[in-house]
N, C-alpha and C positions, 0 to 999 in steps of 0.2 A: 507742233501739234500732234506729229504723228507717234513721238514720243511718250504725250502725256495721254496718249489713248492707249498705246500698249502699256503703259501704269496702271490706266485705270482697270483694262482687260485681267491682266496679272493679279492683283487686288481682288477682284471679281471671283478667281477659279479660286485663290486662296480661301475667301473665305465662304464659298460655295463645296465647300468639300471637309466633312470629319472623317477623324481614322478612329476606329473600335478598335479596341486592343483584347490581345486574349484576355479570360476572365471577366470582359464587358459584354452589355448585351446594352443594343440602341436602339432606339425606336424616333421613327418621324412623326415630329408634333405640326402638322399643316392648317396653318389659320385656329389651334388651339386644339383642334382632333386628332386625338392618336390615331397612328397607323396600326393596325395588326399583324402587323409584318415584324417581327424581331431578327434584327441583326447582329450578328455577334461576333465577327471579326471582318476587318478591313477597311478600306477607303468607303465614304459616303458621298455622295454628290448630291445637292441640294439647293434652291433658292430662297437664297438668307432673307429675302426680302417677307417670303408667306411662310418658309418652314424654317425647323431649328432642330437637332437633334438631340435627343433627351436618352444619355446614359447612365445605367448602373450598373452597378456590381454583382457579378452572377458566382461568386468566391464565396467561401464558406467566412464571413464577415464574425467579429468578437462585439458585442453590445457591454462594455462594462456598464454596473450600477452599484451604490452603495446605499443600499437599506436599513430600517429596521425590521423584521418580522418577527408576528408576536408567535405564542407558544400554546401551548393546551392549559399552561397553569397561568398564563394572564401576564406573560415577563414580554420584555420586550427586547430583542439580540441583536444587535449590531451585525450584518455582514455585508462581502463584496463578492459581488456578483457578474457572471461573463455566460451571456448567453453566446452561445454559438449558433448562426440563421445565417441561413441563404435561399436566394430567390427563384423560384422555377423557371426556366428562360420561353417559358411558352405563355406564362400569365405576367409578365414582366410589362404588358400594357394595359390589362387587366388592374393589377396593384397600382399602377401609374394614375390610372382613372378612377377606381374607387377609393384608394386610401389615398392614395398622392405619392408625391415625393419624399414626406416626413413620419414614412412609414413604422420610424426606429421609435419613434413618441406612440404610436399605437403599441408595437412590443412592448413595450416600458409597460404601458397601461392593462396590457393582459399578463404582464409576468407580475405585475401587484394584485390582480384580484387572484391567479393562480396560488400564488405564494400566501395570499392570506387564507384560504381557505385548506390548504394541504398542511402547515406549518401549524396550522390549528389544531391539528389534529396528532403533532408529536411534542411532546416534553421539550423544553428548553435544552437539557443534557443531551435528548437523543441527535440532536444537530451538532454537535460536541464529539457525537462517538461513529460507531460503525454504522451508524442509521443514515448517516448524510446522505449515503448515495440513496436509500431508499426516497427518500426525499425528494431527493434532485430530478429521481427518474420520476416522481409522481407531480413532481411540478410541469415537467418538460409533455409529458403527458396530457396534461390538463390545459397547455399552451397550445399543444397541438390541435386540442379539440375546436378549437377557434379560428385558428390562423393556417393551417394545412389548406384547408379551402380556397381561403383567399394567396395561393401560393406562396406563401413564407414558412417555407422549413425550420421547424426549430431540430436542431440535430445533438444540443448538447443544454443542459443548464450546469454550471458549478458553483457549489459555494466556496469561492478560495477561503474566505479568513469569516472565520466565527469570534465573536467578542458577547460572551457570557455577562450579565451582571455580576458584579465584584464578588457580593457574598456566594451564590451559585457556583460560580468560579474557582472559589475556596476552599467551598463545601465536597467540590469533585475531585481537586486536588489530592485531600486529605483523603478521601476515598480510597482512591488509587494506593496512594501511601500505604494505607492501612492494607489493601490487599497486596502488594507488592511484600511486606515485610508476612505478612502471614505466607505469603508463598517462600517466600526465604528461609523462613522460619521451618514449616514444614518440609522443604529440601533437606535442613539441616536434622532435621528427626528423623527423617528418612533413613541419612545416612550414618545415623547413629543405632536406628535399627537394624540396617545390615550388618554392622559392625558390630552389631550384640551376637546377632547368629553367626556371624565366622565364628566368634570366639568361643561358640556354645558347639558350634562342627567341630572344630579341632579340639575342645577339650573333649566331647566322646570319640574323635578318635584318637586320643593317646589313650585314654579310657579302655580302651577296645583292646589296643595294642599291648598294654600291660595285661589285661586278661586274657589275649589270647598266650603271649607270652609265659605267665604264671601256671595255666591251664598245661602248657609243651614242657614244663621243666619238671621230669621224673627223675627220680631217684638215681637211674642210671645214667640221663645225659650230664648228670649234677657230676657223675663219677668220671665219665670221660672229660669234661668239660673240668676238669682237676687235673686230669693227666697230663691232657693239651698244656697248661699251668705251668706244672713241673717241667714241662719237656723244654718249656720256651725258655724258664730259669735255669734249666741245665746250662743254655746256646751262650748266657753270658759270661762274657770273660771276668766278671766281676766277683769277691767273694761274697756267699749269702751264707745267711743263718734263716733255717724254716724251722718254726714251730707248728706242728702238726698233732693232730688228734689222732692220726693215722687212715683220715677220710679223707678229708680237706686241706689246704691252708687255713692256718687260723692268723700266724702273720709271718711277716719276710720283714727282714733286715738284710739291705745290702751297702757294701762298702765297696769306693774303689779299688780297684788294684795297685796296689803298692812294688813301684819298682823294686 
């Protein structure tokens, strides 16, 4: 007998007691009314019999969704969606008592009327391009306006994957194409224009060089610049014949030297 009372005892403390773990925030539900008291880490002690302990997640939590939302031109776009929300640990019985426990179905319900009216208002493409984020931040925005109050942080929306109508799709594709090869295109003119002006620098300056050259050669450097000639045909060991005008060379023939 004395056994099966300290079973019973034992039984009794286990399940008179929850542990909150970091990241949780708990609250005591006694005969159906929350407590105001948020608890957010450690052992609880309780009687299972009137009260029960109702935890959530006070972590920055991921709501995936996969939608369609339409456009300003009437298309409709496939995407997958991740809202990032977390719950203020002071309204944590607050949200418990007014929305409930199945709080993530209200998000749902305010990120589809946000989303239809801010997506409304960009092109199908602009979700496609560099605009997403404008988007994102004006949906996240417009969630907030709603759900901040009732302590649910929205901290993040993202569009991971956009899925275009086929022709739209196609039509951006070929876009891109088309300005990729015009950008290619114009590289390649570019560097065929700089390559016209090298070749227009360096042909006036040889340009240059021969005039100033032609402009330096007088009469008399023409006479030394003869001599220097002779002097240097003297040095070879080789026999020459000059024929001369008696100014210049007019031509040179030379022969080896014959043992």
């Amino acid at each position: 007998m004395k056994n099966l009372f300290t079973l019973i005892v034992t039984l009794f403390l286990f399940t008179s007691c929850a542990v909150v773990r970091p990241g949780e925030a708990g609250v005591k539900q006694k005969l159906g009314k929350l407590d105001s008291k948020v608890i957010t880490q450690g052992t609880v002690f309780y009687n299972p019999i009137t009260t029960k302990i109702v935890k959530e997640s006070i972590q920055t939590n991921n709501l995936e969704l996969v939608l369609r939302l339409p456009s300003k031109e009437g298309l409709s776009v496939d995407s997958e969606i991740s809202i990032l929300y977390r719950l203020e640990v002071e309204k944590v019985p607050s949200i418990l008592e007014n929305i409930g426990p199945n709080f993530k179905a209200v998000i749902t319900s305010v990120f589809r009327s946000a989303s239809a009216d801010v997506c409304s208002q960009f092109f199908a493409k602009d979700m496609h391009s560099g605009r997403r984020a404008d988007i994102e931040e004006a949906i996240q925005k417009k969630m907030a306006e709603t759900l901040d109050n009732e302590g649910i942080m929205i901290e993040a929306v993202l569009m991971k994957s956009i899925q275009l109508p086929r022709g739209l799709s196609t039509s951006i594709e070929q876009k891109l194409q088309a300005e990729q090869d015009a950008m290619r295109m114009e590289f390649i003119l570019q560097q065929e224009r700089l390559e016209a002006e090298r070749k227009i620098i360096a042909a006036k300056g040889t340009r240059d060089a021969q005039k100033i050259l032609s402009e330096g050669l007088t009469k008399e450097i023409i006479q030394l610049r003869s001599i220097d000639a002779f002097k240097e045909l003297a040095k070879s060991a080789n026999s020459k014949v000059i024929i001369t005008d008696g100014k210049t060379p007019y031509l040179i023939n030379s022969d080896d030297k014959k043992e």
